[in-house]
Residue, then its C-alpha position, 0 to 999 in steps of 0.5 A: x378170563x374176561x377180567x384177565x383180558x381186561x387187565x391186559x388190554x389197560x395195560x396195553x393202554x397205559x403203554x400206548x399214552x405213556x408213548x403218545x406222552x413221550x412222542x408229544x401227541x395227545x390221544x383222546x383218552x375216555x373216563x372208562x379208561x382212566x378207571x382201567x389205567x388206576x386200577x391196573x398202576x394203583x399202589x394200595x390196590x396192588x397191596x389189597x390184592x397182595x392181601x388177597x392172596x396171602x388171605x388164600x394161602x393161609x386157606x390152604x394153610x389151615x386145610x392142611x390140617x386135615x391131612x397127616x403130618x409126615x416129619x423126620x427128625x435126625x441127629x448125631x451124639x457124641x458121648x465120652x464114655x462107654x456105657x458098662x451095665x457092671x461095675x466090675x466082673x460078675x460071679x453068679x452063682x448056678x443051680x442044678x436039677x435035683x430029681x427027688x425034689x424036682x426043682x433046681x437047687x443053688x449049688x452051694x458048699x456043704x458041712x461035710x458032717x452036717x450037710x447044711x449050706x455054709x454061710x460065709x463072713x457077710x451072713x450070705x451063702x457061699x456057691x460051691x460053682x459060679x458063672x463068670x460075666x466079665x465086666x467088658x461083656x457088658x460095656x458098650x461103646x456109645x461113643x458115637x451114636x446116629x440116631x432119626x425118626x419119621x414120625x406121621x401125625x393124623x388128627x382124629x378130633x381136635x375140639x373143633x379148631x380145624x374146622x373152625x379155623x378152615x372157616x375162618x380163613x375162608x371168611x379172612x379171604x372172603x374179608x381180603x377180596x371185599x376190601x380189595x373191591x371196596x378200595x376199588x371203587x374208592x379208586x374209581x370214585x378218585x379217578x372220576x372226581x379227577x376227571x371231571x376237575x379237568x374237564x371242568x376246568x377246561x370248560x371253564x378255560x374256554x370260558x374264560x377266552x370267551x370272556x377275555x375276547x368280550x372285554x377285549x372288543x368292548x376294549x377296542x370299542x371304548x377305545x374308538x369312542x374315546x377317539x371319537x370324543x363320546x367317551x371318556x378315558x375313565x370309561x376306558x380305564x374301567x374297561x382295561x381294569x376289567x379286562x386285565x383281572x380277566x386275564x389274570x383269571x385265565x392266567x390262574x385257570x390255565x394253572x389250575x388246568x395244568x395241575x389238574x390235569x398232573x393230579x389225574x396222571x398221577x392217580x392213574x399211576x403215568x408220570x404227571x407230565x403224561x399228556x392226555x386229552x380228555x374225550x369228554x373235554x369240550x362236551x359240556x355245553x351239550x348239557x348231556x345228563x347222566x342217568x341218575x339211579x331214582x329207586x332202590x331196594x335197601x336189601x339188594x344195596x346191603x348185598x352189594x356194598x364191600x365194606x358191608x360184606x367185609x363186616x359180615x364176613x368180619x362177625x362170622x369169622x368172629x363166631x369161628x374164633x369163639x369156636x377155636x376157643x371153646x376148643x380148648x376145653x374139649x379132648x383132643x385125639x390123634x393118632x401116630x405112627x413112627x419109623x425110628x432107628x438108630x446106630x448103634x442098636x439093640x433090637x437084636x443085642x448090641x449091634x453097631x450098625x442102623x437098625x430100627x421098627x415101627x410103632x403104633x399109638x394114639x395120643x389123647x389130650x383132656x383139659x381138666x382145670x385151667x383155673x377158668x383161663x379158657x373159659x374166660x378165652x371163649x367169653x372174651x372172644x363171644x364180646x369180640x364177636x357182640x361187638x362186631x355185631x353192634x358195628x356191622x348194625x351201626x354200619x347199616x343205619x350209616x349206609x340209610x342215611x348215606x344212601x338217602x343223602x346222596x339220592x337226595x343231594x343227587x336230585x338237587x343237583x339235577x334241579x341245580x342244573x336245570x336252573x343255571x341252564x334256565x339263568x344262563x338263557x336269561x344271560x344271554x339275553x341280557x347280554x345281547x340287548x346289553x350288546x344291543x344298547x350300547x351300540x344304540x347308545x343307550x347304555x354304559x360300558x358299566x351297563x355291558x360289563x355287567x351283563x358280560x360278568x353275569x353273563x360269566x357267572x351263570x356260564x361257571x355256574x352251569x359248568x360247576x353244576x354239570x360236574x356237580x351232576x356227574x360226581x353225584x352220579x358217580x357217588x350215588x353209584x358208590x354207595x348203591x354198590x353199583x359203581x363197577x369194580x374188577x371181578x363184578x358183574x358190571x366189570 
């Protein structure tokens, strides 16, 4: 219910930007918010929770395998001809009881001398009387004939395969959902760098006005010395080089703002010239670090990663396969009832009208010689299953060496940080007793604009490590399997 009510409050947000973006008034929007607004718009999310779902219905699918099927089959035939059991009138011959032997004896004609039985042409006897059966007796008309079944089928032992294959989709959707949350953090992992890109560049754009408005007043300065006569046109011509290359740098940071900022609608599913003010947007100076994660248990990173659990559900599913296989070479039983009918029937002598009665049996089925094709079914599905044992271990050695990586690289870039906030102090400093001296007259423009472009350099290098900070976080908690996704418990 809580992630319903999410889903339905990113809606709800997504709707509300996009009207601020249609209205031109931009609202701040926090990083929690992007992430909810991407996993809400996202395609290929939507098309794993598709996945999902398909993953259930074929659970229930397999289910009902347990249960009887119940089927009717019907149909309607028209014949030709009628069906005659004779091919012409029969004469049969008829016996009587004869008191002294006790027993019925044929009728047939005597020797009136002899008292044998008489023998005709063909060597047969002849009867002295005989029953009529006129051909017509005997012939049915079939010419049209209904006819329809409803037949139930209940598996008593298939070898195993129904429970195995109820297995199998249950880990086939347990696979679906884990690829749905790993998508899900890689979304998210998408989102933050995106972010983060914008955030970066407008420091960087506020930066790259500061800059401008330094060179910009030592411009104007140069100018008055120039005037004054205590400078010289090349040193103003330095100072207007300088200045002109920082304004096309702003010119190129304000671009790589406005398509920064396309690029993180864009994953976050609103049209790219959604407007959105970023809540963090202007934060960096503060020098707030994230809490970098510094110790962890392997085995609980093991249970946490979806792309691990996809694997391991992967090699179950694997083992129920080689069970669907063996079961091919194992008897099978079923039991099966059916209702059938038809018109015309015989059940009460010919009748032209619907008639039918129930039957009763069992159906048993034994594999007796394939020539070794089923037995080479299950060795190859025990490879498939060795196979995906070998990838879910090289999987795990992979996720070591990730982790270990990324803890490390994550700790650098604290220590990266600390040092560009230690340089960009220096900078400072150097540029006001650079500031300092060329008011005195005791330093250069050359002098001031190198302490303005280290000053600049170490200010981009803070910002570029504060972002480095950030997405290492961000990636650490991926790989931890800690990074939040829908339905977890940090959801």
């Amino acid at each position: 219910m809580r992630h319903i009510f999410t889903r339905i409050l990113s809606v709800a947000l997504a709707l509300g930007i996009f009207s601020a973006a249609q209205a031109q008034t931009p609202a701040a929007v926090t990083l929690d918010s992007c992430r909810a607004l991407a996993l809400v718009n996202n395609k290929q999310l939507m098309m794993r929770a598709q996945a999902v779902r398909k993953a259930g219905y074929q659970h229930k699918e397999a289910f009902a395998a347990y249960l009887p099927a119940i089927d009717f089959n019907g149909g309607y035939t028209y014949n030709q001809k009628e069906i005659s059991i004779f091919s012409k009138d029969q004469l049969l011959p008829t016996k009587t009881f004869n008191p002294q032997t006790q027993q019925y004896e044929f009728n047939l004609v005597k020797n009136p001398l002899t008292g044998e039985p008489i023998k005709g042409p063909d060597g047969q006897y002849i009867p002295e009387t005989v029953a009529l059966i006129p051909k017509e007796a005997m012939t049915y008309d079939v010419h049209n004939v209904f006819f329809g079944a409803v037949t139930l089928t209940q598996p008593i032992f298939m070898g195993g395969k129904i429970v195995a294959m109820n297995r199998l989709t249950h880990y086939a959707e347990e696979i679906a959902r884990s690829l749905h949350n790993s998508e899900a953090q890689n979304l998210i992992y998408a989102v933050d760098a995106a972010y983060w890109q914008v955030v970066s560049l407008k420091a960087k754009q506020e930066l790259a006005v500061s800059y401008v408005a330094l060179l910009d007043t030592l411009c104007r300065n140069v100018q008055l010395m120039v005037d004054n006569g205590v400078a010289t046109q090349s040193d103003l011509l330095t100072v207007q080089v300088k200045l002109n290359q920082a304004q096309v740098d702003l010119t190129k940071v304000d671009n790589g703002l406005v398509l920064s900022r396309m690029a993180l609608a864009q994953v976050c599913g609103l049209p790219v010239d959604t407007q959105m003010t970023l809540a963090d947007e202007g934060t960096l100076a503060a020098g707030t670090l994230p809490a970098i994660a510094t110790s962890y248990n392997m085995n609980d990173v093991y249970a946490r990663r979806q792309d691990l659990r996809a694997l391991e559900m992967g090699v179950d599913a694997l083992r129920q396969k080689e069970r669907v296989a063996m079961s091919d070479m194992l008897p099978k039983v079923a039991l099966v009832g059916a209702y059938s009918f038809s018109n015309p029937n015989m059940f009460d002598g010919f009748s032209k009208r619907f008639s039918g009665a129930f039957s009763v049996g069992a159906v048993v089925s034994i594999p007796l010689w394939h020539w070794g094709g089923n037995y080479n079914k299950y060795k190859a599905a025990q490879v498939d299953t060795h196979i995906a044992q070998l990838e879910l271990e090289d999987a795990r050695d992979m996720i070591d060496l990730q982790v270990s990586q990324s803890a490390f690289r994550a700790q650098e870039a604290v220590k990266t940080y600390r040092m560009t906030v230690a340089n960009l102090d220096k900078a400072n400093e150097n540029l006001r007793q650079a500031n300092l001296g060329f008011k005195e007259g005791v330093m250069t423009t050359d002098n001031v604009m190198e302490a303005q472009t280290a000053w600049l350099k170490a200010n981009s290098e803070k910002i570029d490590a504060m972002i480095d900070v950030h997405l290492c976080d961000v990636y650490l908690s991926k790989v931890l399997g800690t990074l939040p996704y829908p339905g977890s418990d940090a959801d």
